[in-house]
C-alpha positions in Angstrom: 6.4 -24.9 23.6 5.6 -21.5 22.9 6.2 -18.7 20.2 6.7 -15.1 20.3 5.0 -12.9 17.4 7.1 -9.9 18.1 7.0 -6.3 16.4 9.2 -6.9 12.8 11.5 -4.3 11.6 10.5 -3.3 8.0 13.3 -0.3 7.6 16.0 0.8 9.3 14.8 4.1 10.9 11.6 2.0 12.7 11.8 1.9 16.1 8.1 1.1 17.1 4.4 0.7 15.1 1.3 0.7 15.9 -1.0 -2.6 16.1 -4.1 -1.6 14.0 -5.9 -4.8 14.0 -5.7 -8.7 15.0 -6.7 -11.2 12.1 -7.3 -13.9 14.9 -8.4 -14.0 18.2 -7.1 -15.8 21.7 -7.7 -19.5 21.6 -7.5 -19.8 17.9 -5.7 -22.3 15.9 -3.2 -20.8 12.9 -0.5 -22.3 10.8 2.7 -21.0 9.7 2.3 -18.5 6.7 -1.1 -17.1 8.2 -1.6 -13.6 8.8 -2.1 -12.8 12.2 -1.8 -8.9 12.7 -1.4 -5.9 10.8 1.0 -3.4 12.3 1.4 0.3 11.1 4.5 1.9 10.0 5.2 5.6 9.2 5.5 3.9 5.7 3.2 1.0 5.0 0.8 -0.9 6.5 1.7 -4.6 7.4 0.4 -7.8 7.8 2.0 -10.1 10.0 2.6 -13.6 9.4 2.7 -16.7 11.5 6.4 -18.2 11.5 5.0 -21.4 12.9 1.9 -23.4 13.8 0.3 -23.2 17.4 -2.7 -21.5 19.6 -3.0 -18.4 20.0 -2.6 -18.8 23.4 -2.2 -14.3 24.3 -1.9 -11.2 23.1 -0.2 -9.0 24.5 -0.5 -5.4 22.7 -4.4 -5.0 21.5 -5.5 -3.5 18.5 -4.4 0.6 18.8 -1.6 -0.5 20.8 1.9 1.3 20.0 5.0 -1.4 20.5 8.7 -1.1 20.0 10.5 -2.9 17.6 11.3 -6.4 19.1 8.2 -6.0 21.5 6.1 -9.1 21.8 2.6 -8.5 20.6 1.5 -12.1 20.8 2.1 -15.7 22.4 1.4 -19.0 20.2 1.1 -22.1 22.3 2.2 -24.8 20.0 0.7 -27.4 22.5 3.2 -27.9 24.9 4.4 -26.6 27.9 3.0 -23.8 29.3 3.4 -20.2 28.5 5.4 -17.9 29.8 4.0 -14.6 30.3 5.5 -11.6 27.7 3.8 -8.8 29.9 7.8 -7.5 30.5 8.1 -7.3 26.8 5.3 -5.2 25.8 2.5 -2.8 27.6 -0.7 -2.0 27.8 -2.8 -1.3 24.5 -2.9 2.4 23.6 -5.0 4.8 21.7 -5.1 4.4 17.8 -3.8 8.1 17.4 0.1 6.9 18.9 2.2 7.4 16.0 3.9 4.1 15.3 7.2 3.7 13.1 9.9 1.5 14.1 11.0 -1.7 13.3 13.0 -5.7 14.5 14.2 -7.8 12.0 11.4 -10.5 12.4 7.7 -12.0 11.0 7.0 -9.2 8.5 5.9 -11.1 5.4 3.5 -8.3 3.3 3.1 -4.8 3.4 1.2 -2.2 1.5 3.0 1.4 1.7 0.4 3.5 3.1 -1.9 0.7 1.8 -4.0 2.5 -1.0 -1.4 4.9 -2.0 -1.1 4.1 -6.0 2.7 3.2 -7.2 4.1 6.1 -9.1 4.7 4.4 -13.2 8.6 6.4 -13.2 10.5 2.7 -13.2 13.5 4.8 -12.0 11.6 7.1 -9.8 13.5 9.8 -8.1 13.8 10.8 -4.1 15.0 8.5 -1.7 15.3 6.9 1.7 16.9 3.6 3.3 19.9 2.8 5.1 22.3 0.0 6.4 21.1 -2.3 8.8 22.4 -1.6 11.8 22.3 -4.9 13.3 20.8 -3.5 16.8 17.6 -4.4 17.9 15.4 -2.5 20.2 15.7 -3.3 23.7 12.7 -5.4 24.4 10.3 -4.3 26.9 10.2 -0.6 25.5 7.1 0.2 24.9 5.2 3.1 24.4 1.6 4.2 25.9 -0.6 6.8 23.4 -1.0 9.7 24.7 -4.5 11.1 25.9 -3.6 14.6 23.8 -1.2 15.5 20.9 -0.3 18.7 22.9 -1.9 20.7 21.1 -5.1 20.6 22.7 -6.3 17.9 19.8 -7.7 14.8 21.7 -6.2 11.3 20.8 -8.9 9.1 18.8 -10.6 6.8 20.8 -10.1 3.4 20.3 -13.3 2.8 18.8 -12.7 5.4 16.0 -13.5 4.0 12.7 -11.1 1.8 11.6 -9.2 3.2 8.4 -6.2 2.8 6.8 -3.4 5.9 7.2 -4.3 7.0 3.6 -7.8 6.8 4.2 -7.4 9.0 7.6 -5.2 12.1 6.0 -7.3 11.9 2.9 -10.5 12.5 4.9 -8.9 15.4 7.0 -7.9 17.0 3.9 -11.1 17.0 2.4 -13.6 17.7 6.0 -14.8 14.1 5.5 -16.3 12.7 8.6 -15.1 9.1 8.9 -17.7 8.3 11.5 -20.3 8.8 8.2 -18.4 6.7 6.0 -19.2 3.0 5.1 -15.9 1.1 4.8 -15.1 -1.4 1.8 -12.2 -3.1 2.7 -11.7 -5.8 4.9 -13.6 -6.2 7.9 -15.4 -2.8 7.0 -12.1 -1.0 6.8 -12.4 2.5 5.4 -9.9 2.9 2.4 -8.9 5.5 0.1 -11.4 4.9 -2.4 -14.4 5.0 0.1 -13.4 8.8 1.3 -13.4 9.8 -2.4 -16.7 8.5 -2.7 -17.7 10.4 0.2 -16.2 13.5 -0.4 -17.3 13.4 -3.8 -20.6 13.2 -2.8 -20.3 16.8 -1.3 -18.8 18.8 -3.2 -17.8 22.4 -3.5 -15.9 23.1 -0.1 -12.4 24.7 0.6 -11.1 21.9 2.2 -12.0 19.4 -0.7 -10.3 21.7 -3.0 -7.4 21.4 -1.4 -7.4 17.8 -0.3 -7.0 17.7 -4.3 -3.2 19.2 -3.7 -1.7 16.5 -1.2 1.5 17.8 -1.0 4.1 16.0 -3.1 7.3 17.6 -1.7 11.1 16.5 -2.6 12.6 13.4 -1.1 14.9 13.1 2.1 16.4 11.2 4.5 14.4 10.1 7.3 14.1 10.8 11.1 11.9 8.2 13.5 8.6 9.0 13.4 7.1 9.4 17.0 7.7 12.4 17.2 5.3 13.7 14.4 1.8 14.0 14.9 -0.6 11.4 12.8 -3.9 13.9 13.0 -2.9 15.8 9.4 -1.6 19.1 9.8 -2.0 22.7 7.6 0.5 24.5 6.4 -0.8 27.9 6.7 1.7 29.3 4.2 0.6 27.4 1.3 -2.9 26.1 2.4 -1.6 22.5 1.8 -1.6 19.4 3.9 1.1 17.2 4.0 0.5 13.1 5.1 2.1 11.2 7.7 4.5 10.1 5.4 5.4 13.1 4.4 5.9 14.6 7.4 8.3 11.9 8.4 10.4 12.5 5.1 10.2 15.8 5.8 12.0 15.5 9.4 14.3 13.2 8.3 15.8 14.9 5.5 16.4 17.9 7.8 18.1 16.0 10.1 20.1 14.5 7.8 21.3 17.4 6.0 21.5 19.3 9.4 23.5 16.4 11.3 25.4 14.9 8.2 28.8 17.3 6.5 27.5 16.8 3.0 29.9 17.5 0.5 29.6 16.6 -3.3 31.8 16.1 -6.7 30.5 15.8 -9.8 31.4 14.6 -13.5 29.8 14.4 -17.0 29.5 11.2 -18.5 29.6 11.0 -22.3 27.0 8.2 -23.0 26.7 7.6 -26.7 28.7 3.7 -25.9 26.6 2.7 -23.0 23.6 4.0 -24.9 24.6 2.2 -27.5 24.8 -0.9 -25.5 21.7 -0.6 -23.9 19.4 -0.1 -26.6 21.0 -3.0 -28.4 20.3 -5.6 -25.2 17.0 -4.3 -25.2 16.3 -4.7 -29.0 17.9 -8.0 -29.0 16.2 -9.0 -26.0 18.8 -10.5 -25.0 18.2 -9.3 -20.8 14.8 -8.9 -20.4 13.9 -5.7 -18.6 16.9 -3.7 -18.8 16.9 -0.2 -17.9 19.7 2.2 -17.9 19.3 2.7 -14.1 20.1 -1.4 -14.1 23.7 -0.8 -16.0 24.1 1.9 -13.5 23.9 -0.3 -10.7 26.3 -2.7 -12.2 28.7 -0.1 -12.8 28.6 0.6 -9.1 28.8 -2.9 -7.7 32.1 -3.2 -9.8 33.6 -0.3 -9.2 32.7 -0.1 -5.0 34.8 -3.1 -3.9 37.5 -1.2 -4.3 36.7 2.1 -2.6 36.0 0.8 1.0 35.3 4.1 2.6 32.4 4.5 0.3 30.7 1.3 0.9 30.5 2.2 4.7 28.2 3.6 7.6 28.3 6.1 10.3 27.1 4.6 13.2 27.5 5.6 17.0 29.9 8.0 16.1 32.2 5.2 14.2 32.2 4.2 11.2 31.7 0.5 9.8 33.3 -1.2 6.1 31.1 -3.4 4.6 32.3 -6.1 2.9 28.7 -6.2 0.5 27.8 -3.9 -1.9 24.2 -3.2 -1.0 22.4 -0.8 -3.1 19.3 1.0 -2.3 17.2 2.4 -5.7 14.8 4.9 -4.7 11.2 4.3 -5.6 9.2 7.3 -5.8 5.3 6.3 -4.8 2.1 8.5 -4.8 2.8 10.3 -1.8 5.9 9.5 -0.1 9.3 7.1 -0.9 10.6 3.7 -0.5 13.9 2.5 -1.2 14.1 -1.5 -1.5 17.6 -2.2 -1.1 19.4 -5.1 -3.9 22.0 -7.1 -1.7 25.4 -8.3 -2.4 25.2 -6.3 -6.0 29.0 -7.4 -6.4 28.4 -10.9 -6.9 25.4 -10.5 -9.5 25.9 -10.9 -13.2 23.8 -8.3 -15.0 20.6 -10.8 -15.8 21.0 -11.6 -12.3 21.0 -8.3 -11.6 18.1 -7.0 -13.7 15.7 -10.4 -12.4 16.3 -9.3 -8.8 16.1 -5.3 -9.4 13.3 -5.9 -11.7 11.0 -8.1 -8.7 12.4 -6.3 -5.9 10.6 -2.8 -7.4 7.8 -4.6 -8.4 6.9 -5.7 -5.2 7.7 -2.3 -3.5 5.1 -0.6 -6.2 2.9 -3.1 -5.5 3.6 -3.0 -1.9 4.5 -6.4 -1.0 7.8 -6.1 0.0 9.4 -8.5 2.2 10.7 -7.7 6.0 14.5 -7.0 5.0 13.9 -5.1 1.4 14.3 -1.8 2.8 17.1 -2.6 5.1 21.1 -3.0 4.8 21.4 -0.5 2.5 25.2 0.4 1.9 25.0 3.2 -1.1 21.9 4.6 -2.8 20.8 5.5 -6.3 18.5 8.3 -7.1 18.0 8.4 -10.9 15.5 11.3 -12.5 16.6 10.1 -15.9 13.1 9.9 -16.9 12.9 13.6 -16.6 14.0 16.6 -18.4 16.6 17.5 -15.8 20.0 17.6 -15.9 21.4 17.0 -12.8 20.1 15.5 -9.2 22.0 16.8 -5.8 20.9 14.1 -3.3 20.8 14.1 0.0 22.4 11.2 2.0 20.7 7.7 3.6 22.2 8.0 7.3 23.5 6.1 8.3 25.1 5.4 5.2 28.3 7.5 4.1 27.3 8.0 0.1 24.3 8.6 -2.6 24.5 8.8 -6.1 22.4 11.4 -7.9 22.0 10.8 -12.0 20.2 13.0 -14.2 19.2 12.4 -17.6 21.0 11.5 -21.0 21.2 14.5 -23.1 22.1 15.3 -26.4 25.1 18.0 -26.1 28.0 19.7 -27.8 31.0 18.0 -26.9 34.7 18.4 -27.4 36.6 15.1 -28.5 40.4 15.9 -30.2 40.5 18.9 -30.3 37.2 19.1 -32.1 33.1 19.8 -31.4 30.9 17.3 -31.6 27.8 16.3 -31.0 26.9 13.0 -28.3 25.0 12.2 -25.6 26.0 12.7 -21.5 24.4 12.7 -18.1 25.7 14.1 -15.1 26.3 12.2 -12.1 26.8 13.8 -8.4 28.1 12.2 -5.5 27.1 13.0 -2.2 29.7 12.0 0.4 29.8 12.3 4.6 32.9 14.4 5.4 33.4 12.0 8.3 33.7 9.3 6.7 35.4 10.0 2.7 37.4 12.9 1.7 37.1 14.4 -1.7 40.0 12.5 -2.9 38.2 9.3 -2.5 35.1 10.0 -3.8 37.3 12.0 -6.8 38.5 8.5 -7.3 35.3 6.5 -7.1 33.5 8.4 -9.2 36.1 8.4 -12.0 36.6 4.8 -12.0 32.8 4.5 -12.1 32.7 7.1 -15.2 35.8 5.1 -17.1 33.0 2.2 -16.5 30.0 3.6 -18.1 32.2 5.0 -20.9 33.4 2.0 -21.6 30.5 -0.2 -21.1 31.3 -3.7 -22.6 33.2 -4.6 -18.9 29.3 -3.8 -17.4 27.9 -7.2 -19.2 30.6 -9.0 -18.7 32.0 -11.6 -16.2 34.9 -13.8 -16.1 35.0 -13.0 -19.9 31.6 -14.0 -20.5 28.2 -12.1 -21.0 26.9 -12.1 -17.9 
């Protein structure tokens, strides 16, 4: 009997990725749980693991080969009958300079975003990204060959290029490093991030190295599919900068959305003295370990969204879809680009619950071990700059989904209670909201109802009259 390793899906905007490298080789013996592959995404780099225990018995797409989501990219001959050939499913291998992103649902176990790109420390960092699982899977057989040239008279990296990992690569173009010179540290001689700043440390003193220092470190958007970006780094020649792949990709993904998508947006104060109040005594008390106010923020949402429908929906295929689950995407700002790991069925979680899974879920993000389906089936995201001296956050929306909340920080202000001025804490909240799907009256009403809950916070650890 055999077993197809096909190309996983490890967000909901991938619709292809690049094979960099095989762990095994034809004829070898692996178990389940072994890595096998590492693909490349327009966000992370992943290592592919074996769902069962067989032979490699073919591989289809070789190492520089570009695959669609779905595609095979290997056979595993478990020792029975013999196997059928996946040649319909996938093509030929393709140069290393194809620029893969795109994503199926299956055998993604680990993945390092961009690999060496370090975790930014904000634990409620602000941008965002993800979106609802669609539930469609690429057609198999799609398949796409690297092209000789990028179009722009640039030739396409041969396959024997050194091997590197995506950081590595733009790092080295920012700073004239010739990758060809560099000895590689990581596995099997892989070039890494740390080997190009050895190297470009080493020679000091030009332009380019000066401004490899600046990677740009642009605002968050949403995301359009990735092939159609360029993976050689390019210049801005208005502000001498260079942006990375994953930039790039944000980039062109936040104009679509904002182009494509009627944003509108409401907005209301929140007077936080009672859930601050709340939340500093958990926390001294210890009594959920780990609790931000970003956590309290989710819970507020996954009570209040049940029953606002239109808000926990999608826009897809010119339709749009209710969701019965409340799944929340919290945007994760990293060194040089975003993730948004996704919490699932947020309604039926207690607030420990809550705060173990949110707490684990960002952790391996940062860390970049995420699993296959944390950045997909997103229904709503969160983008809190709470940790910042900002007042306010005007997201832009996760298409396909139909609503992002925007929180800026708590901050001491003159209020008027009675009649009278006083002094308390608030934090603005904005809602941004797909005209096609919600009208301002229901998002008016969501976002009330979800104010009434964090002025009111004791409901937030509460559940069937119990601390949850």
């Amino acid at each position: 009997m055999s077993v197809e390793i096909r190309m996983p899906k490890l967000s909901d905007n991938m619709e292809e990725g690049t094979v960099i490298r095989w762990i095994v080789s034809k004829g070898q013996s692996v178990a389940a749980g072994d890595p096998i592959a590492e693909v490349e995404t327009d966000k992370a780099d992943v290592e592919i693991e074996a769902e069962d225990s067989g032979v490699v018995s073919e591989i289809v797409v070789q190492a520089g080969g570009v695959a669609a989501v779905g595609a095979v990219l290997a056979v595993l001959d478990g020792g029975g009958e013999s196997t059928p050939s996946a040649g319909g499913d996938a093509g030929a291998a393709a140069d290393e300079s194809g620029d893969g992103a795109n994503e199926d649902d299956g055998g993604a176990r680990r993945a390092r975003p961009d690999r060496d790109a370090a975790a930014d420390d904000g634990a409620e960092g602000a941008a965002r990204d993800g979106t609802e699982d669609r539930g469609a899977q690429a057609p198999r057989g799609e398949q796409r060959r690297a092209p000789k040239g990028d179009g722009h008279g640039r030739e396409a990296r041969a396959e024997k290029a050194p091997l590197a990992s995506p950081v590595a690569r733009d790092l080295a173009a920012q700073r004239g490093v010739d990758l060809s010179r560099v000895r590689g540290s990581g596995p099997g001689g892989r070039i890494v991030k740390a080997d190009v700043e050895s190297a470009s440390a080493a020679t000091p003193g030009s332009a380019q190295t000066e401004r490899g220092a600046a990677a740009a470190r642009g605002e968050s958007g949403d995301e359009e599919r990735g092939s159609e970006t360029e993976r050689a780094t390019e210049v801005r020649p208005d502000a001498g900068e260079t942006m990375s792949r994953m930039r790039r990709t944000i980039a062109a993904r936040m104009e679509k959305s904002k182009r494509e998508i009627p944003h509108f947006y409401v907005r209301t104060d929140v007077e936080a003295d009672a859930l601050m109040n709340l939340y500093e005594t958990i926390r001294a008390d210890g009594l959920v370990p780990g609790l931000t106010v970003t956590h309290l923020l989710l819970r507020a949402i996954a009570l209040a969204m049940p029953n606002h429908r239109r808000l926990n929906a999608l826009w897809v295929d010119d339709s749009i879809q209710l969701m019965d689950d409340v799944n929340i995407g919290v945007v994760v700002a990293l060194d040089d680009g975003l993730l948004v790991p996704v919490v699932r069925r947020a309604q039926a979680l207690g607030l420990r619950d809550l705060v173990e899974q949110t707490v684990a879920l960002v952790d391996r993000t940062r860390k970049g071990r995420f699993r296959s389906d944390d950045l997909t089936g997103g229904t709503i995201s969160v983008s809190n700059i709470g940790m910042l001296d900002v007042d306010e956050l005007t997201p832009i929306i996760n298409a396909p989904q139909a609503s992002i909340l925007g929180v800026g920080a708590v901050r001491e202000r003159a209020l008027v209670r009675n009649g009278a001025l006083v002094a308390g804490r608030s934090m603005t909240l904005t809602l941004a909201c797909d005209h096609r799907v919600v009208n301002g009256v229901e998002a008016g009403r969501f976002l009330e109802e979800l104010k009434h809950a964090l002025e009111k916070p004791l409901g937030l650890v509460m559940s069937a009259g119990r601390v949850s």
